[in-house]
N, C-alpha and C positions, 0 to 999 in steps of 0.2 A: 648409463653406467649402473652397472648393477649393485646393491648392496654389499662388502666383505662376509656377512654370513650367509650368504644365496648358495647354494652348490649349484655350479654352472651342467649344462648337459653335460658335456664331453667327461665333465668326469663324474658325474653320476653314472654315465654309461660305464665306466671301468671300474665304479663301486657295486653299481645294483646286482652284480652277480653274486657281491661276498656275502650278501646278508642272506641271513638263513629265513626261511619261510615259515611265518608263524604259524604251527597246529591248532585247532582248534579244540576246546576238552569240555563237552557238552555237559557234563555231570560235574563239574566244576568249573565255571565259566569266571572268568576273571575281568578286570574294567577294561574298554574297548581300549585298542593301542594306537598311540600317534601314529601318522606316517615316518617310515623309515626316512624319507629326504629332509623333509623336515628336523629331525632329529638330530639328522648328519651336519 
């Protein structure tokens, strides 16, 4: 049994598409970012 805050596949699979994809801004670079699932 999984832990209540795991995001299961199935519905990561029907989240990963909302999240917008980070750009990169070399001349201003800012601290690395968590993973999206994780956060979720």
């Amino acid at each position: 049994m999984a832990a209540p805050w795991i995001v299961d596949d199935e519905l990561w699979d029907l989240v990963e598409p909302l999240i917008p994809v980070p750009t990169g801004n070399f001349r201003y670079p800012s601290r690395k970012r968590l993973p999206a699932r994780e956060c979720l």
